[in-house]
C-alpha positions as CSV (number, residue, x, y, z in Angstrom):
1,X,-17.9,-104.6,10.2
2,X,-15.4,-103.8,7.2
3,X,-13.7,-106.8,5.4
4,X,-10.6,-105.9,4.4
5,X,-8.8,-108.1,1.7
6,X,-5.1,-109.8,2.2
7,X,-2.6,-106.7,1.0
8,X,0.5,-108.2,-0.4
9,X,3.2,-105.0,-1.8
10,X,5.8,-105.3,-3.7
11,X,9.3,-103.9,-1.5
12,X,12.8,-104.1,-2.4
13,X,15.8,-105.4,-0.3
14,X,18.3,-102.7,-1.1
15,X,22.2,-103.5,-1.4
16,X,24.2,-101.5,1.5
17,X,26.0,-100.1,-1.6
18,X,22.7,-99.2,-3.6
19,X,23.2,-94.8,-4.3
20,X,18.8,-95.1,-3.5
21,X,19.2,-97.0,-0.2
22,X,17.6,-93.8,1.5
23,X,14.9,-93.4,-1.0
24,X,13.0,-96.5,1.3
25,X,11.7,-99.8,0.5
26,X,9.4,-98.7,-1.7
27,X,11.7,-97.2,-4.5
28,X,11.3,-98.8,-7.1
29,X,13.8,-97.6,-9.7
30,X,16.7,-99.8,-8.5
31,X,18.2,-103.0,-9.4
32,X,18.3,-104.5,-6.1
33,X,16.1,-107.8,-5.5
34,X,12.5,-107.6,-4.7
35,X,10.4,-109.1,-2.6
36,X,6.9,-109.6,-1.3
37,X,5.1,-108.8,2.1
38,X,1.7,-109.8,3.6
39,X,-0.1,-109.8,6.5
40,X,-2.3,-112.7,7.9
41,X,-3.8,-113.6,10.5
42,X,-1.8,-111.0,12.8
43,X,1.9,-112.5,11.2
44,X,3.5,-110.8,8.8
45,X,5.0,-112.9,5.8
46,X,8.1,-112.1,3.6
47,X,9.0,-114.0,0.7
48,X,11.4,-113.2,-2.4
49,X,9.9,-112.0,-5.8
50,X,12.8,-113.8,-7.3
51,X,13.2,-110.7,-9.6
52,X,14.6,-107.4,-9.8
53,X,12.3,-105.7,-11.5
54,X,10.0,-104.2,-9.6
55,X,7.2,-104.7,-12.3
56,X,7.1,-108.4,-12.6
57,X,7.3,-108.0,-8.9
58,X,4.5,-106.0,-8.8
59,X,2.5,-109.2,-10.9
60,X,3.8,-111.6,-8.6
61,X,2.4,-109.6,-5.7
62,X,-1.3,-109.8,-7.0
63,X,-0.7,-113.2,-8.1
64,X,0.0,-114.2,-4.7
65,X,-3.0,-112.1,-3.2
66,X,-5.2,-113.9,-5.2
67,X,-4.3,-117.0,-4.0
68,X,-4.4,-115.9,-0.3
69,X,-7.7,-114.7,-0.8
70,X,-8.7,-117.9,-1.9
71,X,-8.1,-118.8,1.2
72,X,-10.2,-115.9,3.3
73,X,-10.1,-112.7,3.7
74,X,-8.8,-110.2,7.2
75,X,-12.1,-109.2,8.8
76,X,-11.8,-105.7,11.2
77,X,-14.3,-104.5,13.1
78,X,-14.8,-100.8,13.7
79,X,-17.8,-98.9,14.9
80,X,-19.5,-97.3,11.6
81,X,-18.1,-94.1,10.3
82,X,-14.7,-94.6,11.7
83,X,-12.8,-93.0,9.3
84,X,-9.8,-95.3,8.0
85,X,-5.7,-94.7,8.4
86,X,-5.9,-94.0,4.7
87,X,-9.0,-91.5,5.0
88,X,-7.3,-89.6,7.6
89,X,-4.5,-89.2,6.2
90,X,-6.5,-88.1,2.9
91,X,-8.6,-85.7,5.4
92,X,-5.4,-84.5,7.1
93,X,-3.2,-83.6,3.8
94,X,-6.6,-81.9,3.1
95,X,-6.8,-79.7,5.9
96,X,-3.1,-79.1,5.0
97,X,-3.6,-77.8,1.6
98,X,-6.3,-75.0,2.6
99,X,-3.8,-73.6,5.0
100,X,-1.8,-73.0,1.5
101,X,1.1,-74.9,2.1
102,X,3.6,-75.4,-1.0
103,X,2.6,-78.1,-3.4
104,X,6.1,-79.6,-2.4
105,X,4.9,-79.8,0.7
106,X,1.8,-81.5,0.1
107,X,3.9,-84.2,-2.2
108,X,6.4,-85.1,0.7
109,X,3.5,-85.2,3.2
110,X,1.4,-88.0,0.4
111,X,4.7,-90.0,0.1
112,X,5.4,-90.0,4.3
113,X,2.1,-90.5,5.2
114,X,1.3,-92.9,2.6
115,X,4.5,-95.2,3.7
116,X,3.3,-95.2,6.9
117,X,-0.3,-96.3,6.1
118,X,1.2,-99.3,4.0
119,X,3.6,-100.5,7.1
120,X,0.7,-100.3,9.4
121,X,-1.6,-102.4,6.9
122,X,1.6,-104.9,6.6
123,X,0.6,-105.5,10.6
124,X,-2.8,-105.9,9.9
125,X,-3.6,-102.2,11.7
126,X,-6.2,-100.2,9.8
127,X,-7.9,-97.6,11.7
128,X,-5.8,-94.7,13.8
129,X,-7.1,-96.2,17.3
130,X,-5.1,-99.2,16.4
131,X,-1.4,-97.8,16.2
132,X,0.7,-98.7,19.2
133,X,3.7,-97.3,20.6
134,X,5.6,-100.2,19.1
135,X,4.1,-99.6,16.1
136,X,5.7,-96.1,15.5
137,X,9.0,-96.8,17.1
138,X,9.3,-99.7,14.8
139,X,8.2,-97.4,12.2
140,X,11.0,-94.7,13.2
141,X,13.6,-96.9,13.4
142,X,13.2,-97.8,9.7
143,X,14.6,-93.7,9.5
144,X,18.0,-95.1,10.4
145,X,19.5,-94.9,7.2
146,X,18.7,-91.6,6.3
147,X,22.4,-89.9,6.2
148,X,20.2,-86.6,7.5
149,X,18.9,-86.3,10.7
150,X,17.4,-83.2,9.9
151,X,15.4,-85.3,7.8
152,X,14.4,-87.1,10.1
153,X,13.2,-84.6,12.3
154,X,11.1,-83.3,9.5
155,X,9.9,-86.7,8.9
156,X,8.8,-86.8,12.9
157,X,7.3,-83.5,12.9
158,X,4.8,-84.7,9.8
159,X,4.4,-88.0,12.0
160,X,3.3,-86.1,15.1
161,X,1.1,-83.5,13.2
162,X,-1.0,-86.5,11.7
163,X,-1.3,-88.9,14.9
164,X,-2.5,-85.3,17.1
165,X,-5.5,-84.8,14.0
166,X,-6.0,-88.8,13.9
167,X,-5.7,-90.1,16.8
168,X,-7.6,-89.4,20.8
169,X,-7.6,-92.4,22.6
170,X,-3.7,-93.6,22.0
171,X,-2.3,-90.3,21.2
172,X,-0.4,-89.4,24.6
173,X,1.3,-92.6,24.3
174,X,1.9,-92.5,20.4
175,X,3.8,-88.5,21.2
176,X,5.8,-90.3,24.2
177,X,7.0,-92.8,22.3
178,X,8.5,-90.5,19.8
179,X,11.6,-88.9,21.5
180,X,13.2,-85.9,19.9
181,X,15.8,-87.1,17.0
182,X,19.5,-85.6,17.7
183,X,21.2,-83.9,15.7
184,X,24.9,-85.4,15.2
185,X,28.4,-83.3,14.9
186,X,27.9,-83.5,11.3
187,X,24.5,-82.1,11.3
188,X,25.2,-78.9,13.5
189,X,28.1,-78.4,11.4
190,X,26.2,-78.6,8.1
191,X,23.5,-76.4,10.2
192,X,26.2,-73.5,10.8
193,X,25.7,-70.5,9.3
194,X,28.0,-69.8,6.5
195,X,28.1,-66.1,5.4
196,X,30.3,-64.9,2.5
197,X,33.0,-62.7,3.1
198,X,33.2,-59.2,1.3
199,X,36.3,-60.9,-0.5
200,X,34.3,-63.9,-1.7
201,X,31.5,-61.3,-2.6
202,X,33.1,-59.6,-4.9
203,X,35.1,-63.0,-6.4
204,X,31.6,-64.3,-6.5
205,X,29.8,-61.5,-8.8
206,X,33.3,-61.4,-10.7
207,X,32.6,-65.0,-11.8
208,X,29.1,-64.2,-13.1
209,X,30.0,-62.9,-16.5
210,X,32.4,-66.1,-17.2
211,X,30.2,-68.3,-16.4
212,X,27.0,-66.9,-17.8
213,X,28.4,-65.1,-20.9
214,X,24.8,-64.1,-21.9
215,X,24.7,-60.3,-20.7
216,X,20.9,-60.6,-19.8
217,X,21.0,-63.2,-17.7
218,X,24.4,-62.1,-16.3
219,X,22.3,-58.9,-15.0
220,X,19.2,-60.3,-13.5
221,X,21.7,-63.0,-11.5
222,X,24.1,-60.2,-10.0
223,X,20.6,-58.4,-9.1
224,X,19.7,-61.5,-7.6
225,X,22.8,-61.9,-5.5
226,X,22.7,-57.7,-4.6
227,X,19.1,-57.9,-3.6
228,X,19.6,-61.4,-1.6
229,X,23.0,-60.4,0.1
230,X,20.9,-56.6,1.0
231,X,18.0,-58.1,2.7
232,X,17.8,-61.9,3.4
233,X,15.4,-62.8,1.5
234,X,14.9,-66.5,0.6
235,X,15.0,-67.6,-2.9
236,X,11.2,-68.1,-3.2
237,X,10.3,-65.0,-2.1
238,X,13.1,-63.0,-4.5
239,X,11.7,-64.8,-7.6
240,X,8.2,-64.0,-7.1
241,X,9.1,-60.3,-6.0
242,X,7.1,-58.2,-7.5
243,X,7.5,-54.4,-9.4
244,X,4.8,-53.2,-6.9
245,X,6.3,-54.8,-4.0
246,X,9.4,-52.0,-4.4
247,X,7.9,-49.5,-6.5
248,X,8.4,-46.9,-3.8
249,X,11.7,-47.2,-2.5
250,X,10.4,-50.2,0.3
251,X,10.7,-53.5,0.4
252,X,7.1,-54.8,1.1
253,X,6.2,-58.3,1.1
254,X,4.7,-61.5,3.1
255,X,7.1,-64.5,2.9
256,X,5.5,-67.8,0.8
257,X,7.1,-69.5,3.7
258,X,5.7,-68.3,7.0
259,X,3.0,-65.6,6.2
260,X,5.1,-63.0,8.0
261,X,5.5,-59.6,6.8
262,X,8.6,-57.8,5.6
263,X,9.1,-54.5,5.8
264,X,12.5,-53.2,4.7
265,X,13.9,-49.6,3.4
266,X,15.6,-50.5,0.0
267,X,19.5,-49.0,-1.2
268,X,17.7,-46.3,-4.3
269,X,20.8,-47.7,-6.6
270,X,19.4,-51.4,-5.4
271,X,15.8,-50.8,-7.2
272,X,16.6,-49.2,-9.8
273,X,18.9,-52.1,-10.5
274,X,15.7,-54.3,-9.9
275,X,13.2,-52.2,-12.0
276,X,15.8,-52.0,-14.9
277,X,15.8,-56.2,-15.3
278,X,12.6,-57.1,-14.1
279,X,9.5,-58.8,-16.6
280,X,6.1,-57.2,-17.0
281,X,4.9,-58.7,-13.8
282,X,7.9,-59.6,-11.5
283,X,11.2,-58.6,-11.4
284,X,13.0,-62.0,-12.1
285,X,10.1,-64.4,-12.8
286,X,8.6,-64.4,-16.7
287,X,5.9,-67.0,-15.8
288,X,6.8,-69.1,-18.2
289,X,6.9,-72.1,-16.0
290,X,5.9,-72.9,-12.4
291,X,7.7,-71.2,-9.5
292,X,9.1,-74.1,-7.7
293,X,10.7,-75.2,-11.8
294,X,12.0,-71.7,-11.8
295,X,13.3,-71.5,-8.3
296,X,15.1,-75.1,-9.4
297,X,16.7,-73.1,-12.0
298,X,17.7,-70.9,-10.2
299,X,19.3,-72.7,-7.5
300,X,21.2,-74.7,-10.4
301,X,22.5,-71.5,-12.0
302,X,24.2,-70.6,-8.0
303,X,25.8,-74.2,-7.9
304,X,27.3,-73.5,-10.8
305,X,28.5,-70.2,-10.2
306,X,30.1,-71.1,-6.8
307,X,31.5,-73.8,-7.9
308,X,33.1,-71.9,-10.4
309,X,34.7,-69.1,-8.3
310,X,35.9,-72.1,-5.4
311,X,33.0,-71.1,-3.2
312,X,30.8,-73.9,-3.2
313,X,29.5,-75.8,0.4
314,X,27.6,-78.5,-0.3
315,X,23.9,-78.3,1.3
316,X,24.4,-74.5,1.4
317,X,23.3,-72.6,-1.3
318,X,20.9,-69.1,-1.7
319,X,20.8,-69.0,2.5
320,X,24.4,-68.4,2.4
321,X,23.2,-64.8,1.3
322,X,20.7,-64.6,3.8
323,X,23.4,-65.7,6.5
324,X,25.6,-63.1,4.7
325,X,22.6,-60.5,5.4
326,X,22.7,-61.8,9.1
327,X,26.1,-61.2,9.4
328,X,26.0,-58.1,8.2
329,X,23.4,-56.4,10.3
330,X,25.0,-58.0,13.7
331,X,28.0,-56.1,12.4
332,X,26.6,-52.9,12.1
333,X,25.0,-53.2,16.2
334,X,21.6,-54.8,14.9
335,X,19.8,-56.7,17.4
336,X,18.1,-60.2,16.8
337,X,14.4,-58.9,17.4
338,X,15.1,-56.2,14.8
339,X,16.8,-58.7,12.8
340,X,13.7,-60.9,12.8
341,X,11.8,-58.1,11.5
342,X,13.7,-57.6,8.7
343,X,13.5,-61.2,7.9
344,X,9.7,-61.8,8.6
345,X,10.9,-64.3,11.5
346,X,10.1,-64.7,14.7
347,X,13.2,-63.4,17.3
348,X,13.3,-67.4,18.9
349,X,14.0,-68.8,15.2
350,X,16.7,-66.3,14.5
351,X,18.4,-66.6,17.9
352,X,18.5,-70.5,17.3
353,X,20.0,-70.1,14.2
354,X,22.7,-67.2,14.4
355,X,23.4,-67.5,18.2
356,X,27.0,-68.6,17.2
357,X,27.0,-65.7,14.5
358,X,25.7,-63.5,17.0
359,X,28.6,-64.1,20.0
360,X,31.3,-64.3,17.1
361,X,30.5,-60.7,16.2
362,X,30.2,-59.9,20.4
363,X,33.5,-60.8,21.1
364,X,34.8,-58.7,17.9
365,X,32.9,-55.2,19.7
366,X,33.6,-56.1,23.0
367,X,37.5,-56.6,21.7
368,X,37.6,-52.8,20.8
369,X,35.6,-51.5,24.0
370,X,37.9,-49.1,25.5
371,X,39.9,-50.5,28.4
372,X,40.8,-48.6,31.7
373,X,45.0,-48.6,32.2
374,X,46.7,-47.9,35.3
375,X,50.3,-46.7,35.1
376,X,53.5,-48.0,36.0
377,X,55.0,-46.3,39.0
378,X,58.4,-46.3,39.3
């Protein structure tokens, strides 16, 4: 038998207008009122903190625990060694990091995972064999707000990966219950590939200099861009490119994202242009902070730059030279299982995502196949 203490938490009842509405009900860096939510005897409670500030909030909520627990506590019964929601979830994100998953990953897993265990412990639910298929839909429908729905359908995907580790008994249910999130118009629009023109190229590495007067830095980012736009790699994997990794004429790597090799024959003016800038170590990382701080710089530095020259689309940033890359390749008669080679993808991902770029440069070849004429008798 585990005794389990009342659990009152400290939430906040955003404003439609507040700018952190999507950041959840557990954001506390807000102004918007606070309030407090417990579970007891199998009803949930809500009452308001009569604050804003979610750290006298936070006071009132084990203020009011205390006195609950005056009154009893929440008894579960489980059979011994049945792991709790919490432990799973610990056990899980575990698991997670030994496959060697980014630290990023690992954060937005701890912060989705751990929202869920506090909703189910606001219902009194502490073990996996106790969610319901009410229990997650509920939980889902919380996702609403998010402007994203590919958020969303990251968010489910991280659901579903924990309830198939946690859960046996309830589990066919619990995947049932969670039907596929659709994408809107807005979504598969933002989704589109977005590939630069050779115009917008060349306005693009124009701009470089203007905005980055500095001639070293000017250099490594119009490398960046040459070696990006050349082969499709994503940002991650150009910053921690290595000197080895091209030191004879081929592109040779395994991409931090999927594990997948890449195997590419590099322009010679290309790498000598990388070997020229690059640090000790890596062609455009010096090390001197952590990757994921100096792949935030980087992405900062294109913003600017596109915003500079007029090319800017928001939510589309370094990929636009990997869609340029795409492009490219389908232009020159490439087909999509070679294209996934060069990428280090698999030929279903990169059909799903450039199908549209795919028939677009179709209909431009099959608009100069020859055509049979008959002529005019008189």
């Amino acid at each position: 038998m585990l005794t389990r203490k009342v659990a009152v938490v400290p939430i906040v009842r955003h404003r439609k207008t507040c700018p952190s509405i999507d950041r959840g009900e557990f954001f506390p860096r807000c102004d918007c009122p606070k309030a407090l939510r417990y579970s007891l005897n199998g009803r949930q409670y809500r009452r308001s903190a009569k604050t804003r500030s979610w750290v006298i909030a936070t006071e009132k909520a084990i203020e009011l625990q205390e006195q609950l627990e005056k009154g009893g506590s929440l008894v579960v019964h489980a059979e011994t060694g049945t792991p709790t929601m919490e432990q799973a979830v610990e056990t899980f994100i575990s698991g997670k990091e030994t496959e060697g998953i980014r630290k990023t990953t690992v954060r937005r897993l701890r912060y989705q995972l751990g929202q869920f265990v506090r909703f189910m412990s606001d219902r009194s639910r502490f073990f996996p064999g106790e969610i319901t298929a009410t229990d997650v839909i509920e939980y889902r429908s919380a996702w609403d707000s998010w402007k994203s729905a590919v958020t969303r359908q990251k968010a489910q995907q991280n659901l579903r990966g924990f309830l198939r580790f946690a859960c046996v008994r309830n589990l066919s249910e619990l995947l049932n219950a969670l039907k596929p999130v659709r994408l809107s118009k807005e979504d598969k629009e933002r989704l589109q590939p977005r590939p630069f023109t050779e115009t917008e190229l060349k306005t693009l590495i124009a701009q470089v200099p203007v905005t980055f007067p500095d001639a070293k830095k000017a250099a490594r980012l119009v490398a960046l861009i040459h070696l990006q736009v050349a082969t499709g790699l994503a940002i991650r994997d150009s910053l921690q490119l290595r000197r080895e990794d091209i030191s004879d004429g081929w592109l040779r790597i395994e991409r931090q994202k999927t594990g997948k090799k890449v195997r590419q024959k590099l322009d010679p003016a290309l790498r000598d242009e990388l070997m020229k800038i690059a640090y000790e170590q890596y062609i455009f990382w010096d090390q001197r902070s952590e990757i994921t701080s100096a792949v935030g710089l980087a992405q900062t530095d294109l913003r600017q730059l596109m915003q500079d020259a007029g090319l800017w689309i928001k939510g589309n940033l370094s990929h636009r030279f990997r869609d340029t890359a795409v492009d490219f390749w389908l232009g020159q008669g490439c087909d999509m299982t070679t294209i996934a080679g060069l990428l280090g993808d698999t030929t279903r991902t990169v059909e799903r995502h450039y199908a549209d770029l795919a028939s677009k440069r179709m209909e431009e070849r099959l608009a100069h196949a020859p055509l049979r004429q008959w002529g005019h008798h008189e």
